[in-house]
C-alpha positions as CSV (number, residue, x, y, z in Angstrom):
1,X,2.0,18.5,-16.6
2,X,4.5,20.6,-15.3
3,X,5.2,20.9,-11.8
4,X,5.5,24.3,-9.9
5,X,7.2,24.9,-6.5
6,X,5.5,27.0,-4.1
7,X,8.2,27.8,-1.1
8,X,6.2,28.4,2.6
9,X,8.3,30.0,5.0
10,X,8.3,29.4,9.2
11,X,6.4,32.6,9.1
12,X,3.4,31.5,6.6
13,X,2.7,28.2,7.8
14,X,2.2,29.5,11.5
15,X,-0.2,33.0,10.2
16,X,-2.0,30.4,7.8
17,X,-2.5,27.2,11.0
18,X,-3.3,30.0,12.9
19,X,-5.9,31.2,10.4
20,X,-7.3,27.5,10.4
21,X,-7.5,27.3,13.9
22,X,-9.5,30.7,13.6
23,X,-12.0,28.7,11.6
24,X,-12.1,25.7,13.3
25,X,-12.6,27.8,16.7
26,X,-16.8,27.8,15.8
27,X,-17.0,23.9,15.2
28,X,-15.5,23.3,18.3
29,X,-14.4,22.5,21.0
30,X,-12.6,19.3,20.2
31,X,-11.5,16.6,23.2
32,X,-8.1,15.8,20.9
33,X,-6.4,16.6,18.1
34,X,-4.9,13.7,15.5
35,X,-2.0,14.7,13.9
36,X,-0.9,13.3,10.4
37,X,3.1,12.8,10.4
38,X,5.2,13.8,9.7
39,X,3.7,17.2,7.9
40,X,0.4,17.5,10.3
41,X,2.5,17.6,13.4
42,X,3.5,21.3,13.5
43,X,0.2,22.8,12.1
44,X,-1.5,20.4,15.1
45,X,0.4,21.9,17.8
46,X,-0.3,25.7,16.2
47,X,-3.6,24.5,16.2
48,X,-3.8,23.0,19.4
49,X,-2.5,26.2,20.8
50,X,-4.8,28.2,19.6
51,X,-8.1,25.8,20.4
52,X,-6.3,25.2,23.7
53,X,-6.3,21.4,23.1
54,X,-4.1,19.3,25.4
55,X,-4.9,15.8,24.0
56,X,-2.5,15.2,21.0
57,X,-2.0,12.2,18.9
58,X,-0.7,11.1,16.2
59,X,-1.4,8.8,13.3
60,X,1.5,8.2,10.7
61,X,0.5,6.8,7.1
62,X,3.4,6.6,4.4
63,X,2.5,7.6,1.2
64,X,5.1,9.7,-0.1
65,X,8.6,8.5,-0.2
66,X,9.1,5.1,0.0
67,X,11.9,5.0,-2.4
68,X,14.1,6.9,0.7
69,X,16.8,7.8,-1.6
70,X,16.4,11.7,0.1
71,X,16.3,13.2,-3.8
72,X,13.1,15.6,-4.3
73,X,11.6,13.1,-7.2
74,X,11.6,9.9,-4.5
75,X,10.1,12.7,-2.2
76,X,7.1,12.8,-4.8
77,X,6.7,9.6,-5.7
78,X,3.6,8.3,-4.6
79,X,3.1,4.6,-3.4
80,X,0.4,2.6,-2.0
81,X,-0.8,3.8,1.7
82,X,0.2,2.1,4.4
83,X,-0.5,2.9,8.4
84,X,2.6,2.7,10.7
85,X,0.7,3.9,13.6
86,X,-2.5,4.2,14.4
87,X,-4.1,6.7,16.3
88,X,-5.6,4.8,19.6
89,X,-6.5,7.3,21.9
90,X,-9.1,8.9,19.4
91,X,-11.3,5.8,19.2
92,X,-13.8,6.2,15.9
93,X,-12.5,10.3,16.1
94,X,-15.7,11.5,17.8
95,X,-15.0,15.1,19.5
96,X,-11.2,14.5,17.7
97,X,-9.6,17.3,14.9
98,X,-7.1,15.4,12.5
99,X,-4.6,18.2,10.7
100,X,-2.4,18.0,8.3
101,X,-0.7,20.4,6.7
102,X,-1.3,19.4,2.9
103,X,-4.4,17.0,1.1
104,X,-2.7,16.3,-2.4
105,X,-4.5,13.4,-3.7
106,X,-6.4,12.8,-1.1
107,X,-5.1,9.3,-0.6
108,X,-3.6,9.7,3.0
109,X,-6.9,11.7,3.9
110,X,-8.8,8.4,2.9
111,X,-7.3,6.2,4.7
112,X,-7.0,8.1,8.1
113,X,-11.0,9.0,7.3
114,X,-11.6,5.1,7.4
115,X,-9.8,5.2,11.0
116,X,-11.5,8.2,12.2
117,X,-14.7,8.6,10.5
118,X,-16.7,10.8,13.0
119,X,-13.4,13.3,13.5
120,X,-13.9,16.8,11.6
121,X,-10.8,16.5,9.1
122,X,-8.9,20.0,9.0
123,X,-5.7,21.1,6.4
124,X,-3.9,23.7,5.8
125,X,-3.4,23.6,2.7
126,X,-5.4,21.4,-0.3
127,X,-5.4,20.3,-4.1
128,X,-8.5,20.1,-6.1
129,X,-7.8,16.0,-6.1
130,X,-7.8,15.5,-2.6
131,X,-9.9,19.0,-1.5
132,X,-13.3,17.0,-1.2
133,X,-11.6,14.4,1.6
134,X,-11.5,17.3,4.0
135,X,-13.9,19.3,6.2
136,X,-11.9,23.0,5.9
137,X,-8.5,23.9,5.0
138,X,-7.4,27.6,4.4
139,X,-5.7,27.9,1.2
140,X,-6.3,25.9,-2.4
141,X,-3.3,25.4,-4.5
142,X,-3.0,23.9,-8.3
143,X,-2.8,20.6,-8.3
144,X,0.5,20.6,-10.6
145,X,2.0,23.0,-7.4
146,X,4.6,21.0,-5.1
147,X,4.6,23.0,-1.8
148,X,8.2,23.6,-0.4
149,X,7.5,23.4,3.2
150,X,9.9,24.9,5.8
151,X,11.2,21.6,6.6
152,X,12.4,20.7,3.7
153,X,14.4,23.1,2.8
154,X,17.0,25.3,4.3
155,X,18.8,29.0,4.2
156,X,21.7,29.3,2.2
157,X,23.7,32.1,0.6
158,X,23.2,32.6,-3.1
159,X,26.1,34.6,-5.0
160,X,25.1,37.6,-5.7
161,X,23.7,38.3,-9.9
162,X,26.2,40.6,-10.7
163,X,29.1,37.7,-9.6
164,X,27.2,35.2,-11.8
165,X,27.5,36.7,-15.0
166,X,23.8,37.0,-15.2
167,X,21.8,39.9,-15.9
C-alpha cells in the first residue's frame, strides 16, 4: 500500500480542535481533560480553552517510534504499547475528555480506554482502523495517509522552478 502525506498547518489543527471542541461542547461539561502525548497535548489545551476546562492531565503511551533514530520511517514504525505515565488524577475517567490529535490503528486508543473506561474519548483526526476506538473526532482520513503535523515539520525556502531546471 502506498503511503500518502497529508501536511496540517498551525492554522488547521487549531480551526479543526476548535471545531471538536464545538462538538464536544453538547456532551459536556467535563471535570478534566486527559491528554495523549505527545500529539494530544496541543489539541487538549485548544480544547480546554474552548470548554473552559482547567483540570489537565496527561497520559503518555509509546507506540510510534521506538527505534529513535529521528528518520520519518522509525517515526512510523509501530511497536508494542507501552504506558510511561499514567493519568492519576482522572481515576476510571468519569466526567474526564481524553484528546488526541490522531487514532491510526487504534492501538494507543485501546490501551488508554482500558485506563479510562468511563471518559468520552475525543480526536481530531481518525483512520478507519482505529475510528471505532473513539467517541467523535472531526475529520476521517485514508488509512494509507501519514498526517504531517505542524510539529514535525518546519518552513524552509525551496528554490524557485524556474532555478531547478524543472518545468
Amino acid at each position: 500500500m502506498a503511503t500518502h502525506y497529508y501536511t496540517v498547518t498551525w492554522d488547521q489543527l487549531h480551526r479543526d480542535a476548535r471545531a471538536l471542541a464545538w462538538r464536544l461542547i453538547e456532551r459536556g461539561p467535563y471535570r478534566g481533560i486527559v491528554a495523549i502525548t505527545r500529539g494530544g497535548l496541543i489539541p487538549a489545551a485548544i480544547i480546554a480553552r474552548e470548554l473552559d476546562v482547567r483540570l489537565v492531565e496527561s497520559v503518555s503511551v509509546l507506540t510510534y517510534g521506538g527505534a529513535r533514530r529521528g528518520t520519518l520511517a522509525d517515526e512510523q514504525a509501530i511497536g508494542a504499547p507501552v504506558v510511561l505515565k499514567p493519568p492519576a488524577a482522572a481515576g476510571d475517567g468519569e466526567g474526564f475528555l481524553i484528546v488526541d490529535d490522531l487514532v491510526d490503528s487504534g492501538t494507543t486508543a485501546r490501551v488508554v480506554r482500558d485506563l479510562l473506561p468511563r471518559a468520552h474519548f475525543a480526536c481530531v483526526y481518525a483512520k478507519p482502523a482505529g475510528r471505532a476506538a473513539v467517541d467523535t473526532f472531526v475529520t476521517e482520513v485514508s488509512q494509507d495517509t501519514w498526517i504531517m503535523f505542524p510539529w514535525d515539520t518546519e518552513l524552509q525556502f525551496v528554490t524557485p522552478l524556474v532555478n531547478r531546471g524543472e518545468s
